[in-house]
Structure formats: C-alpha cells, structure tokens
C-alpha positions in Angstrom: 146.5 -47.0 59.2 149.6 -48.5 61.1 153.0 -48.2 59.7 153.2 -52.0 59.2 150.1 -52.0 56.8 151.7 -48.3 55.0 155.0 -50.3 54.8 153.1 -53.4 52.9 150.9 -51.2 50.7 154.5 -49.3 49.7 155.7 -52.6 49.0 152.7 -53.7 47.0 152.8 -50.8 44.9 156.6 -51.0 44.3 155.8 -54.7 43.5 152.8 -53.7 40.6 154.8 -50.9 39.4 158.2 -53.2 38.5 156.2 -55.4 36.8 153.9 -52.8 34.9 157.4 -51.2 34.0 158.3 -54.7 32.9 155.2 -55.3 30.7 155.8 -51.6 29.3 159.3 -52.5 28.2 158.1 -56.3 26.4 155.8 -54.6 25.1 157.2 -51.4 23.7 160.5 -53.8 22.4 157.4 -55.8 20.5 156.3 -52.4 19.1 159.6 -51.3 17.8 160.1 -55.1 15.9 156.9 -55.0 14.4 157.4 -51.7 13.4 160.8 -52.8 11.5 159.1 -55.4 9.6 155.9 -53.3 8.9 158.6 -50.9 7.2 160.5 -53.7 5.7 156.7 -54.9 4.4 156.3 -51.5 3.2 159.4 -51.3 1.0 158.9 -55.0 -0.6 155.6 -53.8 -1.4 156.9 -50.8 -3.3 159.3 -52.4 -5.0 156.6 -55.0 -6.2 154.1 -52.1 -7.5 156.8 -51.1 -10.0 158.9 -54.4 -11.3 161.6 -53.7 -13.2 162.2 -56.3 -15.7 165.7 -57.1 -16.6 167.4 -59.3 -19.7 170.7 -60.3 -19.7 172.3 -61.0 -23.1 173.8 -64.5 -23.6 177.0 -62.6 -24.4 176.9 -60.1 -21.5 177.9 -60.2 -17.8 175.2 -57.3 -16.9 171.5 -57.2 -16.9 169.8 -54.3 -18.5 165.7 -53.3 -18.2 163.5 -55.0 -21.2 163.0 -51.5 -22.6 166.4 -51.1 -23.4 166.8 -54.7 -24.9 164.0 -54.2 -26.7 165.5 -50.8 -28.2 168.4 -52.3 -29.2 166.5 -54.9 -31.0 164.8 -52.3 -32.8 167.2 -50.3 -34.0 169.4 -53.7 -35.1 165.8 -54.8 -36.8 166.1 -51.3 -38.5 169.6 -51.7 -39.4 169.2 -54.9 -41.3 166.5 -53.3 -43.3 
C-alpha cells in the first residue's frame, strides 16, 4: 500500500470515528434526559400510589389530611353528646 492510499485510509478512519464520537455523545445526552424524566415519572407515580387527602377548614389558612378532620369531627360529635 502507498503512502497516499495509508494517508486517505487514516483520514477515513479519523472521519468515521468524529462522527461515531458524535453519535455517542447525542445519544448518551438522550440517555441522561430520558433518564431524568423516567425518575421524575417514578416519583409522580409514588406520590400517586399513596394520595394524601387534605381539607382545609373554611376558617383556616392551612390544610390538614382527612383523617385528622375527621378526628376532630369526632371528638366535637362526642363533645356535644
């Protein structure tokens, strides 16, 4: 093989392996956002296996879960008895 023909195979080579390294980087970039949202995805998913109900009084600023509204509803139900 002549130098020339060495020289253009280099060059070829160098060529494929830019854009391969290219490709590699789109691609691994593609990876890392889908893997964010497949997390994200994760975490709304978790949060909607367990729901946590909230109430908030007409009188109040805060919300509080249903179990402890319906606590305090009891025991003023109790109370009044």
């Amino acid at each position: 093989m002549t130098l020339k023909m060495q020289q253009q195979k280099d060059s070829q080579e160098e060529i494929i392996t830019q854009e391969l390294q290219s490709h590699i980087l789109v691609l691994n970039q593609s990876l890392q956002k889908l893997s964010e949202r497949l997390n994200q995805l994760e975490q709304r998913i978790s949060s909607l296996e367990n729901p946590q109900l909230m109430y908030k009084r007409p009188t109040c600023d805060e919300y509080e879960s249903i179990s402890s509204t319906l606590d305090y509803l009891h025991n003023t139900i109790e109370e009044l008895r």
